[in-house]
C-alpha positions in Angstrom: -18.5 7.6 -31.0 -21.1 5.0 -30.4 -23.2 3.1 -32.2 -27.0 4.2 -31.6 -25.2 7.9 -31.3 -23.4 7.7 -34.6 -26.3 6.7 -36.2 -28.5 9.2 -34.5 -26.1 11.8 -35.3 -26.2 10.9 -39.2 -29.8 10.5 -39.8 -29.8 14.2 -37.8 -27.4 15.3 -40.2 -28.9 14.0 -42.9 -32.8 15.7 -42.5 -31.3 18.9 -40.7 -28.0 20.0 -41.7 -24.8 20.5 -38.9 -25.8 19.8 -35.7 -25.1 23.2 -34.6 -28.6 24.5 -36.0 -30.6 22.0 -34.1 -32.0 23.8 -31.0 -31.4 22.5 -27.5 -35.1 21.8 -26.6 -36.1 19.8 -29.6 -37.1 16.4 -30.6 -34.0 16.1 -32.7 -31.7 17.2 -29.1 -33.6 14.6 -27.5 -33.2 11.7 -29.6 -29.1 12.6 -29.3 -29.3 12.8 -25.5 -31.5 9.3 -25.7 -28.9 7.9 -28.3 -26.1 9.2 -26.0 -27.7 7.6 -22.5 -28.2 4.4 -24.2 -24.6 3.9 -24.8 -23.5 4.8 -21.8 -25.9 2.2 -20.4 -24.3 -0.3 -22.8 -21.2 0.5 -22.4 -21.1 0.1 -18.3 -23.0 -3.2 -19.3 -20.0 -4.6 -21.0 -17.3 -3.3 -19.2 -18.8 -5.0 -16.3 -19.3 -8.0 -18.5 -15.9 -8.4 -19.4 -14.2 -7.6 -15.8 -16.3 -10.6 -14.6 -15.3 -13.0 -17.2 -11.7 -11.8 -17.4 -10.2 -14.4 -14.5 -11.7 -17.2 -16.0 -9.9 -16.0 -19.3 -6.4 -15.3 -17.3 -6.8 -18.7 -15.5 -7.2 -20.4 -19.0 -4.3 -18.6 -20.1 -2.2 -19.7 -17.3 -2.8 -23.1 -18.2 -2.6 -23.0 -22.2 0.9 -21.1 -21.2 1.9 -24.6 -18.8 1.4 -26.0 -21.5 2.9 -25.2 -24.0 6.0 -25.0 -21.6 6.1 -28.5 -21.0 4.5 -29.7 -24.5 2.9 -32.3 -22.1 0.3 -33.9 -24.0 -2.1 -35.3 -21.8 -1.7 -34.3 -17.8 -2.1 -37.4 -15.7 -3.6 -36.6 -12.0 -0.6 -35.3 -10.3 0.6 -33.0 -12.9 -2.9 -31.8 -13.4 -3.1 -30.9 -9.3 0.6 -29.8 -9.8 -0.5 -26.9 -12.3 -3.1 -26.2 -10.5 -1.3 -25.6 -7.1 0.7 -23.3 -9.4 -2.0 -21.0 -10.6 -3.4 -21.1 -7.2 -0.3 -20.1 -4.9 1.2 -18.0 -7.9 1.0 -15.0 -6.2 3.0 -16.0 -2.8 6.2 -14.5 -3.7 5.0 -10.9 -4.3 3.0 -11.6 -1.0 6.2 -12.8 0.9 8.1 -9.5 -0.9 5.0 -7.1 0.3 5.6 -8.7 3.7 9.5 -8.0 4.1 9.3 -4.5 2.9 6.9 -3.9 5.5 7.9 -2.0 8.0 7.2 -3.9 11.7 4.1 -2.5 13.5 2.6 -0.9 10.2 -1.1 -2.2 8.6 -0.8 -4.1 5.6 -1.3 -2.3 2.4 -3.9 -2.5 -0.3 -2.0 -4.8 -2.6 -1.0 -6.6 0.6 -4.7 -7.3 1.5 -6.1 -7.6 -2.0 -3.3 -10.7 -2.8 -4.7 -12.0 1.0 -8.2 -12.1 0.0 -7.1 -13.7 -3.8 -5.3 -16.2 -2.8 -7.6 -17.3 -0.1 -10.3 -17.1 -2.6 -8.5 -19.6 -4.8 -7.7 -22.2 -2.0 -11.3 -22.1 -1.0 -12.2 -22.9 -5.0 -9.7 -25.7 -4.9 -10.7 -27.3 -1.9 -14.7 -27.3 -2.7 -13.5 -27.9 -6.7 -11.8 -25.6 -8.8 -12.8 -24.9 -12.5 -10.7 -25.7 -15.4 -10.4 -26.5 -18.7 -10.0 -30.4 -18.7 -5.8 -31.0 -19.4 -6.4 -35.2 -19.1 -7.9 -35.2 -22.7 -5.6 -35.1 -25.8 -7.9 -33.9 -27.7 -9.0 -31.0 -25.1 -5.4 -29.6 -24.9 -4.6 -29.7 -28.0 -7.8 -27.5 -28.2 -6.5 -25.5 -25.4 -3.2 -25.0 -27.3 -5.2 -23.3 -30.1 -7.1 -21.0 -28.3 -6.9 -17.6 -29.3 -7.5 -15.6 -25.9 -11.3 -14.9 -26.8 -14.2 -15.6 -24.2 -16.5 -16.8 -26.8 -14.1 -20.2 -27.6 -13.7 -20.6 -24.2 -17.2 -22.7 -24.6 -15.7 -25.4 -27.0 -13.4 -26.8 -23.9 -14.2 -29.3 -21.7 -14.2 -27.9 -18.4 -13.7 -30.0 -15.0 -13.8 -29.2 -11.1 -11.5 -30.6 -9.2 -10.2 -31.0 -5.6 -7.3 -30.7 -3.9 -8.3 -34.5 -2.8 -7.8 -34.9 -6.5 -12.0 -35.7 -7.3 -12.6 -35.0 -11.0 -16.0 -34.0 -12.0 -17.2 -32.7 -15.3 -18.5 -28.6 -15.4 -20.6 -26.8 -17.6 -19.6 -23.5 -18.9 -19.8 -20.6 -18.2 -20.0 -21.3 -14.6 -23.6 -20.9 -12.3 -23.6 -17.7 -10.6 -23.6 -18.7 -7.0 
């Protein structure tokens, strides 16, 4: 159960007895179907929460996981444009595999359309200036390395944009809602 209901439900409890004997119309009823609304409301509130910040999280992963593959220390500019080319064009192959198993003359399918629509998403970021956590500063990745996953330490990184021309320009985080 939720929060506001649980507690609800024991201060109910608590004056009344089971919750059987309180009667459908009364205050007590009410205050459960109040309790009960409010989280719902709160819960919709966070899920939706947390599917917008989840591809900033999965993008940071994707970097802390380059590297710690490389065990580079400091990217200089063309490794840094390197990885990000990665992330960007990282879903190509299952795009080129969705394409082949395509049958000639049929629609695309949804995953088909969806990867479009991603991956053009992504190039468009890059080219106006795509936001990252800054991999030129020691002392940034090696903050990156310990990251735990969490949204709430994403805020102790130094976060860039950059371009594909390779123009490097601090961010703020968590990004502007354009």
């Amino acid at each position: 159960m939720n929060r506001t209901l649980e507690k609800t439900r024991k201060q109910i409890v608590k004056k009344k007895g089971p919750l059987g004997t309180v009667h459908e119309g009364s205050r007590d009823s009410r205050r459960l179907r109040k309790a009960l609304a409010r989280d719902g409301r709160l819960g919709k509130l966070a899920a939706n929460r947390k599917k917008q910040e989840q591809p900033l999280v999965d993008r940071t992963s994707f970097f802390q996981d380059s590297i710690r593959e490389t065990g580079i220390e400091a990217f200089d500019e063309e490794q840094f444009l390197a990885a990000i080319k990665s992330f960007v064009h990282q879903h190509d192959e299952e795009m080129d595999d969705l394409k082949q198993a395509r049958r000639p003359g049929r629609p695309a399918s949804m995953r088909e359309d969806t990867l479009k629509v991603k991956i053009a998403a992504l190039e468009k970021e890059f080219q106006n200036g795509f936001m990252v956590p800054d991999l030129t500063s020691k002392d940034n990745v090696s903050a990156l390395e310990k990251w735990d996953g969490t949204w709430l330490h994403l805020n102790s990184l130094n976060w860039v944009r950059i371009t594909n021309a390779g123009a490097l320009r601090p961010a703020a985080f968590p990004p502007n809602k354009d």
